[in-house]
C-alpha positions in Angstrom: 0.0 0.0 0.0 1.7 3.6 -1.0 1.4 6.3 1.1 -1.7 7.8 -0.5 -3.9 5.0 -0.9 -3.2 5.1 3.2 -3.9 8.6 3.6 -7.2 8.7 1.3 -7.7 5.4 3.9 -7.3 7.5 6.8 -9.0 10.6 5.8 -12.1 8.6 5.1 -11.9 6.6 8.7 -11.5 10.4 10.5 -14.6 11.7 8.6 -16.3 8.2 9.7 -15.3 8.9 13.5 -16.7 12.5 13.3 -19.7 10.8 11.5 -18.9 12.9 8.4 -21.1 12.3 4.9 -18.8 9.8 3.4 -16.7 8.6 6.1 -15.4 4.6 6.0 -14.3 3.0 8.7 -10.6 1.8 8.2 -10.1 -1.5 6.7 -6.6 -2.3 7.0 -6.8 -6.1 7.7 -4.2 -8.0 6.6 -2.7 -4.6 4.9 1.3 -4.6 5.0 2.1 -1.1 6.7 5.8 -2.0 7.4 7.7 1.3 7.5 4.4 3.2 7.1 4.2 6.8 8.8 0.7 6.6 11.2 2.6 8.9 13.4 -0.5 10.4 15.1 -2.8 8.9 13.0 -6.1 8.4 14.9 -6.8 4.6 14.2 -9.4 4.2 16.9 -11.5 1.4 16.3 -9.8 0.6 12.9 -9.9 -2.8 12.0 -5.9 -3.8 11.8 -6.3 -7.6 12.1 -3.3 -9.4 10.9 -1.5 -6.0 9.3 1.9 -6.2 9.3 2.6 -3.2 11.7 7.1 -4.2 12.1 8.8 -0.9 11.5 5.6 1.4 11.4 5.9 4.6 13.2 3.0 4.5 15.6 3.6 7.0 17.9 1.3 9.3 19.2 -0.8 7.3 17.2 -4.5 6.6 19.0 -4.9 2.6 18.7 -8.0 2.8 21.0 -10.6 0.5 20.8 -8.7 -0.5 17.3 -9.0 -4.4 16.4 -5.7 -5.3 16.1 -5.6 -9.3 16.6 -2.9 -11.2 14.8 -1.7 -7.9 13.9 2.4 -8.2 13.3 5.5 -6.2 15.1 3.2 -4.0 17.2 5.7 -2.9 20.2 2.9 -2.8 23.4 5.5 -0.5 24.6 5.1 2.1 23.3 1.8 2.3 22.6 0.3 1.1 26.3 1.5 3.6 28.9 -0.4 1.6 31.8 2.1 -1.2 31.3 4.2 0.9 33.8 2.1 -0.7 36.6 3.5 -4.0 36.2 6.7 -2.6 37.6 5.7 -0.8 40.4 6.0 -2.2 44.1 3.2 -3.5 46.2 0.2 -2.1 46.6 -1.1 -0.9 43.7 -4.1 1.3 43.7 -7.1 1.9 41.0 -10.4 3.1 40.4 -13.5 1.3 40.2 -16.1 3.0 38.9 -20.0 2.0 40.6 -23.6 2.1 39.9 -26.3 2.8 42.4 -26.1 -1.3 43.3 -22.3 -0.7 43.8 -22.1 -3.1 40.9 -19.8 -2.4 37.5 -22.1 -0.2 35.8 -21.3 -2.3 32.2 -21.4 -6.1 33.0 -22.6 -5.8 36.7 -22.1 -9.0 38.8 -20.1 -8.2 41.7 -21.3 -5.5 44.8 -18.1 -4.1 45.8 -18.2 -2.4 48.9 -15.6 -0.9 51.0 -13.2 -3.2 53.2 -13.7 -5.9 51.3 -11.8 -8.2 49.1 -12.6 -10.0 45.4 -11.6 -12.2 43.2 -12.1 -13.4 39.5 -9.7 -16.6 39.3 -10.6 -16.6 35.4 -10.4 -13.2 34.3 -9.5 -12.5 30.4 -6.2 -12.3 29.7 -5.9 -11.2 26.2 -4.2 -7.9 26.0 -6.1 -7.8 22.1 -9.8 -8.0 24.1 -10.8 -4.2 25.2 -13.1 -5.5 27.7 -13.1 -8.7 29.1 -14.5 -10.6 32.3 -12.3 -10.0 35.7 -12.3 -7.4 37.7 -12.1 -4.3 35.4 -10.9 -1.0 37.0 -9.1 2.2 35.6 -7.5 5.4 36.2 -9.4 8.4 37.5 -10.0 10.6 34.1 -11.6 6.8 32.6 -14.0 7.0 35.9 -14.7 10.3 35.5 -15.5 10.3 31.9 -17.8 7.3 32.1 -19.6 8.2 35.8 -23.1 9.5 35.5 -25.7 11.0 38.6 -25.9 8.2 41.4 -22.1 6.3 40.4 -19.4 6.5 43.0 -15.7 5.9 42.4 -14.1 3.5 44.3 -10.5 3.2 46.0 -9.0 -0.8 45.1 -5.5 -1.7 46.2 -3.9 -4.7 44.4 -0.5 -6.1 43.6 1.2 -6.3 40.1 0.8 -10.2 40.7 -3.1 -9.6 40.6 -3.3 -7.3 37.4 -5.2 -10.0 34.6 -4.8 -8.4 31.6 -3.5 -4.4 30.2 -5.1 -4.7 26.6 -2.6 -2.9 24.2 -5.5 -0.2 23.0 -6.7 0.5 26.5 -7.8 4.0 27.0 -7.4 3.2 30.5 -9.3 0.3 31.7 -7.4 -2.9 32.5 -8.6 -6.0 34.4 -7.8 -7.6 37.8 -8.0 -10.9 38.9 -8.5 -9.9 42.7 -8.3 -6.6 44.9 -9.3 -5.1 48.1 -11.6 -1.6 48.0 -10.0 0.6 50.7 -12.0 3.6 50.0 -14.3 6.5 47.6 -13.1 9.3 46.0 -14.8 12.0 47.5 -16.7 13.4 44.0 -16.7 17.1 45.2 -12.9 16.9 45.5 -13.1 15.8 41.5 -15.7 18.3 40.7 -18.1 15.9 39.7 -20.2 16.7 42.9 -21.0 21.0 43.8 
């Protein structure tokens, strides 16, 4: 694929994100993009399965929610900034965004509540799956983007040990396979509360 086949590519998956007249939604499966410039291309959601990424200049480029399973030379390094929590030294602590059951206010399941500890012993592993089953927390801006009137953020501690699964295009979700809640955000203190 030259360079503009890939840009006309791109300029039609941007206007299909912004829900433009004409927009298409990136079809790059399979595509060989070795050496290609996507140097802060926005590639969210773009289907990428099995491209051949080795050599591609991906940075700053935004992979979120971007299907990229089987997809070749992709460096999870530096595209995944939340990797840096599997270095850090015990405890670890997250966000768990609520509902008004104090359940995950997407798949539900589990009512977390404070002093308490939880486990998923089969929580999804596959750093490809956006959202999978385990215990799925986040940082504070992904709670405070998603919460809505009655939610609460929650405090969990956990150990790199415990950590399931980073997917590679994680806008800043990850999963768990156990954790202790040791508190709530006070949502005044964020500003999501007067």
């Amino acid at each position: 694929m030259n360079s503009d086949e890939l840009k006309e590519i791109l300029d039609l998956h941007k206007k299909w994100l912004n829900i433009e007249e004409g927009g298409k939604r990136a079809d790059l499966r399979r595509a060989d993009l070795q050496g290609a410039d996507l140097q802060g291309a926005d590639l969210r959601r773009a289907d990428l399965q099995g491209a051949d990424l080795r050599r591609a200049d991906l940075q700053g480029a935004d992979l979120r929610r971007a299907y990229l399973q089987g997809a070749k030379g992709i460096n999870k390094y530096l595209i995944c900034p939340l990797l840096i929590l599997l270095d850090q030294p015990d405890p670890i602590r997250a966000y768990k965004l609520v509902d008004e059951e104090n359940e995950g206010p997407f798949n539900g399941g589990i009512k977390y509540e404070i002093g308490k500890k939880y486990a998923v012993e089969d929580a999804d592993s596959d750093e490809y799956e956006e959202c999978g089953s385990g215990i799925n927390v986040a940082t504070l801006d992904w709670c405070i983007k998603e919460w809505k009137e009655g939610y609460r953020i929650l405090v969990v501690e956990f150990t790199a040990k415990d950590i399931a699964c980073i997917p590679i295009t994680s806008d800043g979700k990850f999963r768990l396979h156990r954790c202790k809640v040791v508190g709530e955000k006070d949502l005044a203190e964020i500003g999501l509360k007067a």
